[in-house]
C-alpha positions as CSV (number, residue, x, y, z in Angstrom):
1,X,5.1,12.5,-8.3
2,X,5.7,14.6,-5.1
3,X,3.2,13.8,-2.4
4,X,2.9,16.3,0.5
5,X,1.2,17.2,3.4
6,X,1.6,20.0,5.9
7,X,0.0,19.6,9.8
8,X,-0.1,22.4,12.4
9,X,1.4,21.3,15.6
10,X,1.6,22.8,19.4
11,X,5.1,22.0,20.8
12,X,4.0,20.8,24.6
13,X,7.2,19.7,25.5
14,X,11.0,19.9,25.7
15,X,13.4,17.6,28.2
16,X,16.9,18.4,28.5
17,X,19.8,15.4,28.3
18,X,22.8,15.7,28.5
19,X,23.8,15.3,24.4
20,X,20.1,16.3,22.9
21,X,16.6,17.3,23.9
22,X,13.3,15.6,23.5
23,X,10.5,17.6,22.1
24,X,7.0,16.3,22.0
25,X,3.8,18.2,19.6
26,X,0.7,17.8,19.3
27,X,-2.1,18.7,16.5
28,X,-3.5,22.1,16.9
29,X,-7.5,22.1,18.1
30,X,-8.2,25.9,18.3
31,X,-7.2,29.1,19.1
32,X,-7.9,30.7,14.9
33,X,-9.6,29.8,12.5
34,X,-6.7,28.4,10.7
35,X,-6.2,26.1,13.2
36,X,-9.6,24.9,13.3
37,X,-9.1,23.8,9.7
38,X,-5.8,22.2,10.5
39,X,-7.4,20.1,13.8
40,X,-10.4,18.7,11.3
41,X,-8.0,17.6,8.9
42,X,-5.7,16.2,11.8
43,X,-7.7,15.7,15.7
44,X,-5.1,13.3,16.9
45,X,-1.6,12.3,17.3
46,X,1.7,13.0,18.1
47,X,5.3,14.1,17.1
48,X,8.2,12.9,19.2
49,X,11.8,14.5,18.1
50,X,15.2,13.8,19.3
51,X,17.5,16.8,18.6
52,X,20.9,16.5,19.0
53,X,22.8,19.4,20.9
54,X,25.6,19.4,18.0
55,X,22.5,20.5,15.6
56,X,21.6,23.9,14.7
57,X,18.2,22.8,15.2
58,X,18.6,22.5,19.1
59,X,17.7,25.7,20.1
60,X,14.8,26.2,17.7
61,X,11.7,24.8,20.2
62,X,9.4,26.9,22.2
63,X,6.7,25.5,24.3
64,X,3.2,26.9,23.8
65,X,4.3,28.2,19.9
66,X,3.2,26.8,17.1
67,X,4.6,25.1,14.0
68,X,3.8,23.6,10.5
69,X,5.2,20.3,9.6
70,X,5.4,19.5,6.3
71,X,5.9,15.9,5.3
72,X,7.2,14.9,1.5
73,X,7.1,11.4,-0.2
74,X,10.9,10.4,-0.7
75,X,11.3,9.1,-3.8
């Protein structure tokens, strides 16, 4: 049975290395009423990435933009 569950996150931060980038989110709080929903489902935490510049997922970040994040049981 596929479990899943999909949080709206605020990318705050991007640092730049040498080989890959670190990107830090947060939950969303406000700003629609969507994302009032999303932020009483999920008030807190955090999601730390580490993106490797060889990936085509490098480039994809902005800070201040939003993004879903959708997490799947692997079976």
């Amino acid at each position: 049975m596929g479990i899943s569950v999909r949080a709206k996150m605020l990318c705050i931060s991007i640092t730049h290395y040498v080989a890959n980038r670190h990107v830090s989110f947060l939950p969303v709080l406000s700003g629609s009423e969507e994302n009032k929903s999303f932020a009483k489902a999920t008030p807190g935490g955090k999601l730390e990435l580490y993106i490797d510049a060889s990936t085509s997922a490098y480039d994809v970040f902005e800070v201040g933009k939003e993004y879903y994040v959708d997490i799947t049981l692997a079976e």
